[in-house]
C-alpha positions as CSV (number, residue, x, y, z in Angstrom):
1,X,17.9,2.7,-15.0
2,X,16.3,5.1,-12.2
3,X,14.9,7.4,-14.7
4,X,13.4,5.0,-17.2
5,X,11.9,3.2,-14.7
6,X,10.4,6.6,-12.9
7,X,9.2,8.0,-16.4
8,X,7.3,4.8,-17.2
9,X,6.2,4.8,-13.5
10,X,4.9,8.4,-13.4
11,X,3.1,7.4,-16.9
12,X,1.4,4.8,-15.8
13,X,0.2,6.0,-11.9
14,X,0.6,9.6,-11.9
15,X,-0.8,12.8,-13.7
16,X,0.9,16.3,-13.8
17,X,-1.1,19.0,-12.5
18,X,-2.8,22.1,-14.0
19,X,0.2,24.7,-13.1
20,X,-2.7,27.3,-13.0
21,X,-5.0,24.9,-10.5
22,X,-4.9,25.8,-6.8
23,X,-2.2,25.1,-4.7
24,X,-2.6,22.5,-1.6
25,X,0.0,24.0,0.7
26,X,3.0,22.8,0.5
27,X,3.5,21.2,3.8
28,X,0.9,18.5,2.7
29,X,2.8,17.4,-0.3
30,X,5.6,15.0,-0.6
31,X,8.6,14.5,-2.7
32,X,9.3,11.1,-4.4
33,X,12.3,8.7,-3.1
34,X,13.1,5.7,-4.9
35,X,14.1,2.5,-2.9
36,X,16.0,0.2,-4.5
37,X,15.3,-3.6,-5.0
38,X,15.8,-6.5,-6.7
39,X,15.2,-5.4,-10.5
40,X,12.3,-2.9,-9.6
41,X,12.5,0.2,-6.8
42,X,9.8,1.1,-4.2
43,X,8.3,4.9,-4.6
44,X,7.9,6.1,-1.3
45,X,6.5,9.6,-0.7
46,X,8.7,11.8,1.9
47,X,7.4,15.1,4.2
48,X,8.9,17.9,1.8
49,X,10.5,19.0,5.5
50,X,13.1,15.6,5.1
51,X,13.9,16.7,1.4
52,X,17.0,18.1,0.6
53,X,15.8,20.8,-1.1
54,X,18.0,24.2,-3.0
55,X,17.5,26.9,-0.2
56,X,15.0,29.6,-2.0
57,X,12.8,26.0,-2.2
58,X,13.0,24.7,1.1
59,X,10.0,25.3,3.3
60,X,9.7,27.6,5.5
61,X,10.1,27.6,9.8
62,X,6.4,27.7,9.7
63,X,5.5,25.6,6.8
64,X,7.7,23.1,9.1
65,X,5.8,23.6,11.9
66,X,2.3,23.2,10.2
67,X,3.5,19.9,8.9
68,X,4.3,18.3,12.3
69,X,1.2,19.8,13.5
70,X,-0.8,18.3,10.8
71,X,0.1,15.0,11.5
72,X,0.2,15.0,15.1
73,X,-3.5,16.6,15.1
74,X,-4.9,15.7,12.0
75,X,-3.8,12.0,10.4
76,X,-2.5,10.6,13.6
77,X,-5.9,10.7,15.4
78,X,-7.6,9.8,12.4
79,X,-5.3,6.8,12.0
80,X,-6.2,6.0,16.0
81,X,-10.2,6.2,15.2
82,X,-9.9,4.2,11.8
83,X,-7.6,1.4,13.2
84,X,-9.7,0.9,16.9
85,X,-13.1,0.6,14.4
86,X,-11.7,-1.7,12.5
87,X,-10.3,-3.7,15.1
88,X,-13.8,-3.1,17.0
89,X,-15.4,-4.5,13.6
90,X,-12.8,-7.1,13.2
91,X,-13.7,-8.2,9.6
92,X,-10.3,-9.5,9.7
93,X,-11.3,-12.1,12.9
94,X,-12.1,-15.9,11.4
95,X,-10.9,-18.9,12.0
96,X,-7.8,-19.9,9.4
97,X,-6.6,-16.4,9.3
98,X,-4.2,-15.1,11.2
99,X,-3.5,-11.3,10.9
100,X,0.2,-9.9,11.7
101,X,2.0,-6.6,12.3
102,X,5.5,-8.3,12.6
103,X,8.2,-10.8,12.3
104,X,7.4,-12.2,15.5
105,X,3.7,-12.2,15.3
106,X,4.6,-14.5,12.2
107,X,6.1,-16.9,13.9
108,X,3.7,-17.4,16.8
109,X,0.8,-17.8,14.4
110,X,3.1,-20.7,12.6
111,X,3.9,-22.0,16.1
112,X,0.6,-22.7,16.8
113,X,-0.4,-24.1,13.8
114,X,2.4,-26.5,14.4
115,X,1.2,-27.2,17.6
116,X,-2.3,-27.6,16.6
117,X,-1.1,-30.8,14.0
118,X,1.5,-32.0,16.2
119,X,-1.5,-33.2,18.2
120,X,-3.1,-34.5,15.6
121,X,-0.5,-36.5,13.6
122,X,3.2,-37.0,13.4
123,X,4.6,-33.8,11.4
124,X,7.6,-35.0,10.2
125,X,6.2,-37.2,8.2
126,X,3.3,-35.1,6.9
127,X,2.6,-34.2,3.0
128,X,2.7,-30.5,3.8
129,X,1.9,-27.9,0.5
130,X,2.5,-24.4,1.1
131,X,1.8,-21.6,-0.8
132,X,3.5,-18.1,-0.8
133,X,3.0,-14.7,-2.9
134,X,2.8,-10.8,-2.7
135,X,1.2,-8.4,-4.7
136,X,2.3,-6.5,-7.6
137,X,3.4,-2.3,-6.6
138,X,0.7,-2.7,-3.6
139,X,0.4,1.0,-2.7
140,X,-0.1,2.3,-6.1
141,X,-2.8,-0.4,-7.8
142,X,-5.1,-0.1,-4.5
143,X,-9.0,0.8,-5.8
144,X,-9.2,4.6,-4.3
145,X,-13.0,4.0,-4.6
146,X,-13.1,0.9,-2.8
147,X,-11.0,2.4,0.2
148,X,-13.2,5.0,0.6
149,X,-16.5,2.6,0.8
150,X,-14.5,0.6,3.4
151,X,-13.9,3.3,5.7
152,X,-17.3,4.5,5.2
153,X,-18.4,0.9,6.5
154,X,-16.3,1.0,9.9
155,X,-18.8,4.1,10.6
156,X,-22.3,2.8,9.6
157,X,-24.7,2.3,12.3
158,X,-22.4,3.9,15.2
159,X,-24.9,5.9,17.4
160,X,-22.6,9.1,18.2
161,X,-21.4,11.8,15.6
162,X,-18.4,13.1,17.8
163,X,-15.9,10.2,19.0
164,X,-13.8,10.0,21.8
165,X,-10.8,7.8,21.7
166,X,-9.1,7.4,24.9
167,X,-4.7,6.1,24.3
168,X,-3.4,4.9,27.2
169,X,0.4,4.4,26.4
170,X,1.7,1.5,29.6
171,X,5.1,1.5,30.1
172,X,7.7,0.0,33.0
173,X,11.9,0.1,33.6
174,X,11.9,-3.6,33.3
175,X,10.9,-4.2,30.2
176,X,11.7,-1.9,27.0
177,X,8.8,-2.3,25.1
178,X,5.6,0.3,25.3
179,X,2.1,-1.3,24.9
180,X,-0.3,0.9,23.4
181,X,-4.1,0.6,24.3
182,X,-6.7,2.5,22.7
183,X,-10.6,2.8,23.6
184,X,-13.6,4.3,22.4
185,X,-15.3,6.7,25.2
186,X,-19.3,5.7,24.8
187,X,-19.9,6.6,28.3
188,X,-19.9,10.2,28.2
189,X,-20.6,10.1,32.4
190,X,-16.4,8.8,32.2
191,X,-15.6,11.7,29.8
192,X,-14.8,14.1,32.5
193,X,-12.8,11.7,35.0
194,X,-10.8,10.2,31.6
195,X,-9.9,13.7,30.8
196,X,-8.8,14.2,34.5
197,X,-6.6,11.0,34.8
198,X,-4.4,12.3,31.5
199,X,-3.8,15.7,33.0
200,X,-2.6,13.8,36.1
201,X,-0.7,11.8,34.7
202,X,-2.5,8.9,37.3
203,X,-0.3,5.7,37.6
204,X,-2.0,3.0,36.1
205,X,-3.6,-0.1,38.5
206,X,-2.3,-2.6,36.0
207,X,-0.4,-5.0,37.4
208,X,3.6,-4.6,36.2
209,X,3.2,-1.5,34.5
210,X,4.9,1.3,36.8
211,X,3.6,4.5,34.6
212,X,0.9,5.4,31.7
213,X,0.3,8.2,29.7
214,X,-3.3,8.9,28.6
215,X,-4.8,11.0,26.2
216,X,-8.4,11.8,24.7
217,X,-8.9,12.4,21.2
218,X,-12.2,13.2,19.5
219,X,-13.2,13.9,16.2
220,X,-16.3,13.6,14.2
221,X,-16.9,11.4,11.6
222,X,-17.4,13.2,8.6
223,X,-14.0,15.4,9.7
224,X,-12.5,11.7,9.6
225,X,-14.1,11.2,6.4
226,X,-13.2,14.6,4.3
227,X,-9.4,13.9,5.7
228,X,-9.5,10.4,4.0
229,X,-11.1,11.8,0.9
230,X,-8.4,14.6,0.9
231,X,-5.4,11.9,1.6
232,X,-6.7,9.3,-1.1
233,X,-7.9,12.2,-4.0
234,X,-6.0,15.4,-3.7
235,X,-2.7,13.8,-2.2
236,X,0.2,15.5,-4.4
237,X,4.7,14.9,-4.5
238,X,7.3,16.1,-6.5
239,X,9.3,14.3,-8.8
240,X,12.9,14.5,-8.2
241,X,14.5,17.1,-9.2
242,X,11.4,18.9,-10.8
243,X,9.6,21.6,-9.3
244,X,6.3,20.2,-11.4
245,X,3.6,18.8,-9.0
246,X,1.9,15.1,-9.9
247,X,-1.2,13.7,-8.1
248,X,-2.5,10.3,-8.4
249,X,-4.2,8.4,-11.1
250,X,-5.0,5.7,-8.4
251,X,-3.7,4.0,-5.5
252,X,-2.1,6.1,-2.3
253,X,1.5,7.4,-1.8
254,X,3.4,4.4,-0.3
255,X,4.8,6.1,3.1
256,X,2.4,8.8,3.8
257,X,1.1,8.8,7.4
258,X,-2.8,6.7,6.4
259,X,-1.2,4.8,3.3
260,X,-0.4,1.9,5.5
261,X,-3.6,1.7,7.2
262,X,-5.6,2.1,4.0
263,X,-3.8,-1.2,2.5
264,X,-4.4,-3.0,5.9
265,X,-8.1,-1.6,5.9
266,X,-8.5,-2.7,2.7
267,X,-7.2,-6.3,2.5
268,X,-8.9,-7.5,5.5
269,X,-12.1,-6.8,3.8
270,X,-10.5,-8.6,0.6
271,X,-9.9,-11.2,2.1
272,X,-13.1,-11.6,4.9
273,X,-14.9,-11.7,1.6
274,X,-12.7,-13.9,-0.7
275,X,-11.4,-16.8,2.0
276,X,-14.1,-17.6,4.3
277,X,-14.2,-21.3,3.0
278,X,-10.8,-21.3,5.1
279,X,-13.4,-21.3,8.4
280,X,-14.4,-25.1,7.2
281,X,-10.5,-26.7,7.0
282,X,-9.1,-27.2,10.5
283,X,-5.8,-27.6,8.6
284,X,-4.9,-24.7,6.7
285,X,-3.6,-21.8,8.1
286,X,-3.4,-18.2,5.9
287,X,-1.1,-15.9,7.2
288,X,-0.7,-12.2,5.8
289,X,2.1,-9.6,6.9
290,X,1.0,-6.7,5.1
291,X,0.8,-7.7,1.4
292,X,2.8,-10.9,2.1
293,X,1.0,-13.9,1.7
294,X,1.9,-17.5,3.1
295,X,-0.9,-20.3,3.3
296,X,0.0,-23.8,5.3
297,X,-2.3,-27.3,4.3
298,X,-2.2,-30.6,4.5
299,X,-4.6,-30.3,1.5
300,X,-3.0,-29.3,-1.6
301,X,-6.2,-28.3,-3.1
302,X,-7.3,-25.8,-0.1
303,X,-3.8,-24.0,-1.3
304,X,-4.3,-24.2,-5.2
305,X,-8.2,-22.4,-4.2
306,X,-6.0,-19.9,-1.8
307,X,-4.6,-19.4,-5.2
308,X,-6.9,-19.2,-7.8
309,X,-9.2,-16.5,-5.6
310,X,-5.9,-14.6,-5.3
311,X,-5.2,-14.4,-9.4
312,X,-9.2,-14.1,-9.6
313,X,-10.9,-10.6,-11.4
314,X,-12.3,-9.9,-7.5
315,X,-8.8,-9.5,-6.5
316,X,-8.3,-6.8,-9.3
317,X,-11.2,-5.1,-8.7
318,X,-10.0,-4.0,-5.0
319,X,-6.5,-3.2,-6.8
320,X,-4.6,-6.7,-5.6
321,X,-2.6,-7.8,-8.3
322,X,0.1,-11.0,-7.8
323,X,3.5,-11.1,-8.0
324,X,3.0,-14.5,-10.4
325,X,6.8,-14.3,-11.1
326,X,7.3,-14.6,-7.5
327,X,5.0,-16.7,-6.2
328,X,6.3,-20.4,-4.9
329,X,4.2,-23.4,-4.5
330,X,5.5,-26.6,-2.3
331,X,4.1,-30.2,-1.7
332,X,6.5,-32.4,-0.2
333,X,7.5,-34.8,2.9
334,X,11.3,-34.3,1.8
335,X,13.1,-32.1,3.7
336,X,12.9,-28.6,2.1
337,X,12.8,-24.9,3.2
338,X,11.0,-21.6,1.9
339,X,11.8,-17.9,2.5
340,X,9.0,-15.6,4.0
341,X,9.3,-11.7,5.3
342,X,13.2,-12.6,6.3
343,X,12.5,-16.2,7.7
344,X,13.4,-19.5,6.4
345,X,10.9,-22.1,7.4
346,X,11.8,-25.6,7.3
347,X,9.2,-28.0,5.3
348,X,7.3,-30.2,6.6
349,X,8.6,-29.9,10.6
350,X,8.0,-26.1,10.6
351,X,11.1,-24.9,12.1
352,X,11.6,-21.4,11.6
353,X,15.6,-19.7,11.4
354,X,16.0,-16.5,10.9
355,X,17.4,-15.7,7.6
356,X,21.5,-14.7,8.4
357,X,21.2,-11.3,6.5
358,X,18.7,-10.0,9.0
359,X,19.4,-7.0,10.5
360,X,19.6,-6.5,14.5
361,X,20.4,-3.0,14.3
362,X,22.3,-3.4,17.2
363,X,23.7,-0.2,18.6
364,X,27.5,0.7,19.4
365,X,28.7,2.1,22.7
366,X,31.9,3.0,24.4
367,X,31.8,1.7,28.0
368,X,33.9,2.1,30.8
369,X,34.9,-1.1,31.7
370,X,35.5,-4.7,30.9
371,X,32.6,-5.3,33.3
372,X,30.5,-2.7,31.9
373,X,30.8,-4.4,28.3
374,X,29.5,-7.5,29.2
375,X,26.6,-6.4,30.9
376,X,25.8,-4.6,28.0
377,X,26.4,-7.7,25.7
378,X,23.7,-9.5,28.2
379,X,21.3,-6.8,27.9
380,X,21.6,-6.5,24.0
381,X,21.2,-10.2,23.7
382,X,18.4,-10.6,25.9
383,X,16.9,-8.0,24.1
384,X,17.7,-8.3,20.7
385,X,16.3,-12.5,21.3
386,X,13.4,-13.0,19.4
387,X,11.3,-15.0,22.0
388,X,8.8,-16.4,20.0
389,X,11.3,-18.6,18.5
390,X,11.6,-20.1,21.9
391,X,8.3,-20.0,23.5
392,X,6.4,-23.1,21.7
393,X,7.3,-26.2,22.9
394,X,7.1,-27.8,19.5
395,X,9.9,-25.7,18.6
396,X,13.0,-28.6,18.2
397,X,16.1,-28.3,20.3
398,X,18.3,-27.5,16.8
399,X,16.2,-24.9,15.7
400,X,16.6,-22.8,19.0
401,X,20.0,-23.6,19.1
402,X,20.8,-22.1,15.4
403,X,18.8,-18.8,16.4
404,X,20.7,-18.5,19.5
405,X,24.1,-18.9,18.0
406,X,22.7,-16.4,15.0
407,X,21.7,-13.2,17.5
408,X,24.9,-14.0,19.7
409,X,27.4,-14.3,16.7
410,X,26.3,-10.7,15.5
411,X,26.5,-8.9,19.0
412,X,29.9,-10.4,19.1
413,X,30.6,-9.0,15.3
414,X,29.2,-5.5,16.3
415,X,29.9,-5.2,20.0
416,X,34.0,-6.9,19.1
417,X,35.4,-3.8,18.1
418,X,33.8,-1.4,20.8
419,X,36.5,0.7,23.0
420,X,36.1,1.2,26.4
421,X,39.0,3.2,29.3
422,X,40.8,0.6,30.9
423,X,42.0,3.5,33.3
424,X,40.0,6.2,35.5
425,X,43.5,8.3,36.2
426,X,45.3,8.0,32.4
427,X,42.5,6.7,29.6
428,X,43.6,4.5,27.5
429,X,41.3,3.7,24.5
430,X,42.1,-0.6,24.0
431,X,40.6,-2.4,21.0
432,X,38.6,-5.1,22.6
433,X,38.2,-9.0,20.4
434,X,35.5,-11.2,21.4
435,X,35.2,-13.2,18.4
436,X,37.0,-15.9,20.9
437,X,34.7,-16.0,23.1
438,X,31.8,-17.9,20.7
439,X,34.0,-20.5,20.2
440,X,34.2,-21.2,24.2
């Protein structure tokens, strides 16, 4: 099936190059991996340096080197400048849109919506409609031209040619989480004593945070602007198995270190310009994780607009194409439940569970002592707790009790089997079942 599927997929998004046209180098291009899913796969394009590769074709120790130079220098400061104008911009920013970059951010912007009608009327007996969809091989329909005019927009009007972006990366023991916050320098008087607090590494004065790390990038703009015109037009991979090199017809390489941030860029703008009627329902909620859509109304026909501007020609033109054969439409005060990113959210009270195939990735560890294994277990569930399941106070007493049971009945299924030496003079490597212990 792979190979039908990647011949009709390389006919319809990519085009074989000139063997006689000039080489990029190689450690720009990527090779193609295909992902499995449900009766389709997802083309992701991989760093020729993670490809397994026969040895007289494997890049070289410099051609390795240039490649993790190029995206430490190169894309990830241009990624930094693109993403703090757009956020500075915040085309994304009206009311009835909520923006996320994960799981969790998905259900605090659903918790508030539910706490915004609970005030308001009683929810359990609401006539909720909700509407859900994606789009249609994302990546590879995006409108290369429009990307490019997008970018070129975050830029307009800015007074200063070279840009300094200041990353300050806050971090403390206590908590295992690393808050990134980036800056634009238009000062230039704090230039200097910017520069001087990342060489000294200068403990930061925010309250909690123990450390921070800053640095100072700059870049002008049109250097930001031929890398994004080299990324989106002369971006190249390698079929499996073929030493032939194909560039794009349109779209980007899903995977590549800008592809995510051109979709992002992208669809706000698609969608500041499509769904600002959403600004005059106090409602309807639309909520977007990447190309996931989900739209919450009590007005049926807010969600059948949602729709109808999401199958319209607009849509195509910015390369947004639905996933009709996927798409799920609800309007109903019975008790019923849809699926979203991995969550399954109860209709019409809004309780959200975590779907029981969700992945904690929790790691495995051989500990010392019986002791030692349940502190572990304590810190792996507090951490591995997704706390904004629990941080809304319209959340109900069931629901938090199902999530609970859910992240501790998987530590216990991972962490059962872990051996630990019972004795410090003559180790003895015992198998270890918890399983009993949920049941206490």
């Amino acid at each position: 099936m792979s190979d039908s599927w990647l011949e009709g997929y390389a006919h319809e998004y990519l085009t074989q190059n000139n063997p006689n046209a000039i080489e990029r180098p190689r450690y720009k291009e990527g090779a193609l991996r295909l992902v499995p899913k449900k009766h389709d796969f997802r083309p992701l394009c991989v760093p020729l340096r993670y490809q397994r590769l026969p040895k007289a074709e494997r890049l070289s120790v410099e051609e390795v080197r240039d490649s993790y130079i190029f995206e430490k220098n190169v894309l990830a400061p241009v990624r930094d400048i693109i993403r703090h104008q757009q956020t500075k911009r915040s085309v994304y920013d009206f009311e009835g849109h909520a923006k996320c970059f994960s799981v969790d951010e998905v259900v605090r912007s659903i918790n508030r919506y539910k706490e915004n009608l609970s005030s308001q009327l009683c929810l359990s007996k609401a006539k909720l409609s909700v509407i859900k969809f994606d789009m249609k091989h994302c990546y590879d329909n995006l409108n290369q031209a429009k990307i490019i005019q997008t970018v070129k927009e975050l830029f307009r009007g800015d007074k200063h040619d070279l840009i300094f972006l200041r990353k300050a990366l806050k971090y403390k023991s206590t908590n295992l989480t690393f808050p990134k916050l980036s800056s634009s320098i238009t000062d230039r008087n704090n230039l200097e004593r910017s520069y001087q607090m990342g060489l000294r590494g200068k403990e930061s004065v925010v309250k909690g945070c123990q450390k921070s790390i800053t640095q100072i990038t700059h870049l002008r703009v049109f250097d930001v602007l031929d890398v994004v015109l080299d990324q989106i037009l002369n971006g190249t991979i390698r079929l499996q198995s073929s030493k032939d090199v194909y560039s794009r017809k349109r779209g980007v390489f899903q995977g590549t270190a800008l592809s995510a941030t051109f979709c992002d860029l992208l669809y706000d703008q698609l969608i500041s310009e499509s769904f600002k009627f959403l600004n005059e329902t106090k409602d309807t909620i639309l909520i977007r994780l990447a190309d996931d859509f989900l739209v919450l109304s009590l007005n049926p026909n807010t969600c059948q607009r949602v729709f109808q501007v999401a199958c319209s020609q607009k849509f195509k033109d910015f390369g947004a194409y639905i996933n009709e054969e996927k798409s799920q439409f609800h309007t109903t005060t019975e008790r019923t439940s849809i699926d979203f990113v991995g969550l399954e959210i109860t209709l019409p009270t809004l309780d959200i569970l975590r779907r029981s195939s969700f992945s904690l990735n929790i790691p495995r560890k051989v500990v010392g002592s019986f002791r030692t294994l349940l502190d572990y277990m304590v810190r792996v569930f507090e951490y591995r707790l997704p706390k904004e399941f629990f941080k809304s106070a319209a959340i109900s007493g069931e629901a938090v009790k199902i999530n609970v049971m859910h992240v501790l009945n998987r530590i216990l299924k991972v962490v059962g089997p872990i051996h630990f030496i019972c004795s410090g003079h003559r180790p003895i490597s015992q198998k270890i079942d918890l399983h009993n212990l949920g049941k206490v």
